[in-house]
N, C-alpha and C positions, 0 to 999 in steps of 0.2 A: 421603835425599839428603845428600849431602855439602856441607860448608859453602863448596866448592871449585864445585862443580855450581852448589850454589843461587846465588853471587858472579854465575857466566857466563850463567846463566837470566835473573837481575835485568841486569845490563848489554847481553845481546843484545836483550834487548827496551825498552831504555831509548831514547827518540828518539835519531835522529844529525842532529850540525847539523854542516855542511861550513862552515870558515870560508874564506875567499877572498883574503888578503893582495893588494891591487892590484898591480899592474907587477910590474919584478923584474929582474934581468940587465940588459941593454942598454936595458929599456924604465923607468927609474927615476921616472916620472911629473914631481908637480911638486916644486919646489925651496925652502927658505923662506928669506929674507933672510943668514940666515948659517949656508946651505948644506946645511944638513939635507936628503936627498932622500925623501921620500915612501915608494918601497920598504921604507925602513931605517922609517919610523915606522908603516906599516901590519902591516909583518912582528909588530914589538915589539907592537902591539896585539891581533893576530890572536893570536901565545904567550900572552897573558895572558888575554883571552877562553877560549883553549881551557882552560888552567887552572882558571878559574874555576868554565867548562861542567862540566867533569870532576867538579871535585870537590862539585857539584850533583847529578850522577849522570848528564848528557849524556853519552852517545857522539862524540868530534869526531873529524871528518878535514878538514885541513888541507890545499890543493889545492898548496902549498908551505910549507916549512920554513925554508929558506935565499935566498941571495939568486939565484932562476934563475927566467927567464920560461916561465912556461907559457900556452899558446896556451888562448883562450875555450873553445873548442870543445872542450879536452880538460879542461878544469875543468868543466862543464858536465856533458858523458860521466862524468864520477869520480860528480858528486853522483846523477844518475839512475841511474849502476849501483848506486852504492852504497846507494840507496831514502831519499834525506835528508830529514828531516823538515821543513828550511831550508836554504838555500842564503843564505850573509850576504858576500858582498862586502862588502870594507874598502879605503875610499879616506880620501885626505883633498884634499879638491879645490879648485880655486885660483879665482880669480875677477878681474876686469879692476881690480872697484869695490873699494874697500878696506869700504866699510860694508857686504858683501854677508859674511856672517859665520854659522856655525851648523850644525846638522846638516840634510843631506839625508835622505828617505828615500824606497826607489823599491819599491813591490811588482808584480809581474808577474801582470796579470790578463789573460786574453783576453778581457775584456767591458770593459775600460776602458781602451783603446785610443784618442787620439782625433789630431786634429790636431798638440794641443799636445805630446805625446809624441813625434810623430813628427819633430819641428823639435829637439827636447831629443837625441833618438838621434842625429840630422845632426849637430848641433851636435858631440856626444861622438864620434863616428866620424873628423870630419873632423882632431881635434887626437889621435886615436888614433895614428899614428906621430911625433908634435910631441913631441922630447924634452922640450921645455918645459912639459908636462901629463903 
């Protein structure tokens, strides 16, 4: 086998992790004191994640590159066609309280489901067209 073959053997079988940049086009999330919008710092982290991935030997696909909205439901369809080993949304998310500060992290389980989840989703839905998020 050629060194050409064996490179595409080893990469098609390497995990793919879809990365997710949040907002994007018209939907620019939230905004920070001197104006930086969310989109533009999610993007910048999501390039550099994928770099990183890559040169780990991760597979990535990006559900965007530039600054354009894509709808859930077709980021979603991208990572299940494409058979992803993760699916990593990238936010960076705002808060009322100023001491509320740090990383989130949300994993999608159908068994751990409850209440408090389902007030967390309302909550994220209802500020879902709120340019200000």
């Amino acid at each position: 086998m050629s060194a050409a073959l064996l490179l595409g053997a080893l990469l098609s079988s390497a995990p793919l992790v879809v990365l997710d940049p949040g907002h994007g086009g018209a939907q620019p999330g939230t905004k920070s004191d001197s104006g930086v919008l969310e989109k533009t710092v999610v993007l910048g982290i999501a390039k550099a994640a994928a770099a990183s991935l890559q040169k780990s030997g991760y597979r990535v696909v990006m559900t965007r590159t530039d600054d354009r909205h894509v709808e859930l439901a077709t980021r979603v369809l991208l990572a299940n066609q494409k058979g992803a080993a993760a699916f990593v949304s990238i936010h960076c998310n705002w808060a009322p309280v100023p001491s509320r500060r740090g990383v989130e992290t949300y994993v999608l389980s159908a068994e751990a489901s409850d209440a408090d989840a389902a007030r967390l989703l309302a909550t994220e839905e209802a500020y879902a067209d709120d340019e200000a998020f």
